[in-house]
Phi, psi and omega in degrees: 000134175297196169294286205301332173288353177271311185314306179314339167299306199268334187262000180283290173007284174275335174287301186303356148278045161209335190227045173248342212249276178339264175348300191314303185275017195241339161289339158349268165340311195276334159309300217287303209309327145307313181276340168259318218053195185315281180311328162312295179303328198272332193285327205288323203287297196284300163332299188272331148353278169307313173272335154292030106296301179342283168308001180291294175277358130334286191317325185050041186045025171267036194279289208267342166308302193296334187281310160337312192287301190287340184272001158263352194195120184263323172315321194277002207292326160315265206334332203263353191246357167287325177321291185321306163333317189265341188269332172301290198302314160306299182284342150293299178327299211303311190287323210284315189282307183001279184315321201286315182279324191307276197301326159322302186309326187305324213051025180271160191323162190296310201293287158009289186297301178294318220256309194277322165328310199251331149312323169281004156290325179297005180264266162009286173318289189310316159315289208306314194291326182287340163292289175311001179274277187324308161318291210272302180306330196278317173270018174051064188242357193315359200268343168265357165274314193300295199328293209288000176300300195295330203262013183281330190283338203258312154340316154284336169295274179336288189304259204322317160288351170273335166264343143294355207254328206268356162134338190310342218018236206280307190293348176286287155347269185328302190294349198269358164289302199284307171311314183269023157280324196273296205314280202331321174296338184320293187271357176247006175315298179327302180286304190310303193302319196289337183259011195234174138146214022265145198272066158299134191263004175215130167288207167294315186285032201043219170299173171256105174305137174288297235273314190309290192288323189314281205292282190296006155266347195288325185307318187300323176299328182296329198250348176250350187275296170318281267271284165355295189304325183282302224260028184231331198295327210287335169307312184273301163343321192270332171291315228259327189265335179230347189081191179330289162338259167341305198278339197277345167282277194325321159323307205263348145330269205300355169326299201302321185271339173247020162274322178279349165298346196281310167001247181315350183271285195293023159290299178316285172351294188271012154270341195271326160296277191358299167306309177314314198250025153235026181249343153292341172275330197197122186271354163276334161298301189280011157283325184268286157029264161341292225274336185259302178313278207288344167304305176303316190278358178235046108340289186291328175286314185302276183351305206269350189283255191337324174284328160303334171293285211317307224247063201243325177299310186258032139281315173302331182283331174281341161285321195235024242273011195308313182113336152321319177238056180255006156280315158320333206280306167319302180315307197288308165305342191241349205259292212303329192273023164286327217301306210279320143015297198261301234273337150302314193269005175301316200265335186290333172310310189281325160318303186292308197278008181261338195262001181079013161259062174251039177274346185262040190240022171261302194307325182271003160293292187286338185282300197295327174288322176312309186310287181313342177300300193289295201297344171278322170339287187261346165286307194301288221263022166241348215225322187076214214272306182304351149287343198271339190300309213284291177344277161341274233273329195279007166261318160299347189279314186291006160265301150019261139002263198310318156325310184298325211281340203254339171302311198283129173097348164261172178269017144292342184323114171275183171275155185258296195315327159270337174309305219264309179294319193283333196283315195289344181268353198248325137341285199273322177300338158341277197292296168332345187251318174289299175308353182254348174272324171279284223294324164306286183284343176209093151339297186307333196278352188058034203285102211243188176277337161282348199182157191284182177231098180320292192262041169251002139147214191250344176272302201299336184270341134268051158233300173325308213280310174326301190279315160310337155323288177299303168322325160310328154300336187275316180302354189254328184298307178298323155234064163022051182267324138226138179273185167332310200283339169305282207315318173307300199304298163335295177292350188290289180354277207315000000 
């Protein structure tokens, strides 16, 4: 199979194992969101926030090392994945007393305290399960993560609306969260041994030393802890600065930008052996690669960045209609253009870890979390959750950046101008040729340059969305944003 078909292999795969978990959780949502409130949500909010840095620094960057590693040498796949296990195991213990001290020092309330406490089990779980995600992507296996992906979503969906109805609150929550971490190793455990390996306990070089992979994960640790910290921090900032309330608008604003990032991540994901092994032959392969990788994926992103804007009031209104949360539809609106943002900077990460610079992934780590520290800083207590927001997209552009400083001038570099300009200029003409085709032909919908027309009913609002739909291929035809050689690719893909 080529590279692209694998990529296109690997990423419906993992999108649909992540974001069958994603749906799910999101009528959840829609469950929890009337039953917790403002305040619920913000506790909810705040939890996985502290404890996914935890889990960050548990992982210690060896996720994509390891794949990397094992899709060079297959022979190695024990040795490299019992290391990983025993330095994850460790550094879980370590973060798991963190948490312990943490909530003491705090003062915070019992209930606070049981929710981030019994969450911080999940750092454990959640390592052992993201080593095997390595394992099975490093052998193009991805079809057994989704499996245990699905049956992670549906255990949690099940428990957790059975246990909201019966009464558990927030706490309900939390255990049907734990549980289906444990489904999940259940079932893909099984499959990574019987369809991966060979599960040798010494490779040609013998074992894996912990200090060896430690010392060759730490820039990535550094650089993936910082990466957290900045997309995690505005959470914990906004509990400690505005309280419950406040962070629980802002959660549910900003759901839509971290449930769509999972985009541009499983892509990076399904893409990334591939990229390993043609950046061992040629760095003008895995450039153009690149170059194909970020075209395609913001083809897709911008688009849905801009539908999400449009359509932002009646998503917060299908979790909530009360009226509680109507400072999220601004949250939501404003937050979602990090989306294209991440999705640059996703394919340039993987350019860099194919060429073996990943020593520059501490600056670009640490530069966008200072950035993002200070601008919450000073954005929160003048702006509230929409400074925190502002922050968020203007820390992604500056990782973004950073990214661009240390690629430019190697020959991984792809080209940027038709990747990054042309899906975004073929977008606003897009929509500028439909609206300007509506404000003709149909006055009455009031069909304006910001927005669909929400409140003419359900035709006039997909005969808007359809027809800027159709209009998009051509303006992408029309600036050569894809060619003859896209399309050929297409039809092979079917």
């Amino acid at each position: 199979m080529s590279a692209t078909k694998n990529i296109a292999k690997n990423t419906i795969l993992l999108t649909v194992g992540m974001y069958s978990g994603r749906l799910l959780a999101l009528f959840l949502r829609k469950k929890m969101s009337p039953i917790l409130g403002p305040d619920g949500i913000g506790l909810w909010t705040f939890a996985l926030s502290i404890t996914g840095i935890m889990q960050t620094i548990s992982n210690f960057g060896l996720g994509n090392l390891i794949t990397r590693e094992i899709s060079k040498s297959r022979i190695m796949t024990w040795p490299l994945f019992w290391t990983t296990l025993k330095i994850r195991w460790m550094l879980s213990a370590v973060c798991i007393s963190a948490l312990v001290g943490y909530t003491q020092v705090s003062g915070m309330a019992e209930l606070n305290q049981a929710v981030v406490l019994l969450m911080g089990l999940a750092i454990f779980i959640e390592g052992t399960g993201l080593a095997c995600d390595s394992v099975l992507q490093a052998h193009e296996k991805v079809q057994f993560q989704t499996a245990g992906q699905i049956a992670s979503a549906v255990l949690y969906f099940a428990l957790g609306w059975w246990w909201l109805s019966a009464g558990y609150g927030i706490m309900g929550l939390v255990w049907a969260n734990l549980a289906s971490r444990v489904g999940r190793l259940i079932i893909m455990i099984p499959l990574m041994i019987k369809r991966t390996g060979p599960w040798q306990r010494q490779g040609p070089g013998g074992s894996i030393n912990i200090r060896y992979l430690m010392r060759m994960g730490f820039p990535i640790f550094l650089a993936t802890t910082f990466a957290t910290i900045y997309s995690q921090i505005d959470s914990v900032m906004l509990m400690n600065m505005i309280g419950d309330a406040g962070t629980g608008i802002y959660g549910q604003g900003r759901q839509a930008l971290s449930v769509l990032l999972l985009l541009p991540w499983l892509f990076g994901l399904a893409f990334f052996p591939s990229m390993a092994r043609y950046g061992q032959k040629s760095a003008a392969d895995a450039a153009r690669l690149g170059e194909r990788a970020m075209r395609f994926i913001l083809v897709g992103i911008v688009p849905i960045s801009l539908f999400v804007m449009f359509v932002s009031e009646p998503i917060i209104n299908f979790f909530e209609n009360s009226g509680r949360f109507e400072d999220s539809i601004m949250v939501m609106k404003i937050g979602v253009w990090g989306l294209p943002l991440h999705a640059v900077a996703v394919v340039f990460n993987r350019l860099l870890m194919t060429a073996e610079k990943e020593k520059h992934f501490i600056f670009i780590g640490l530069v966008p979390m200072l950035s993002n520290f200070v601008l919450n800083l000073v954005l929160i207590p003048k702006f509230s959750y929409f400074g925190a927001a502002i922050a968020t997209v203007v820390s992604l552009m500056i990782n973004a950046g950073m990214h661009v400083v240390f690629l430019y001038g190697t020959e991984f570099m792809p080209p940027m101008k038709r990747a990054v300009l042309g899906p975004m200029l073929a977008v606003g003409a897009s929509w500028a040729a439909a609206a300007g085709i509506l404000k003709f032909l149909a006055p009455s919908w009031n069909v304006g340059w910001q927005g669909l027309p929400l409140d003419k009913g359900w035709g006039p609002f997909l005969i808007s969305s359809v027809l800027m739909l159709l209009i998009y291929p051509v303006f992408l035809w029309v600036g050569r944003v894809l060619r003859k050689d896209d399309l050929n690719l297409l039809r092979d893909l079917k």
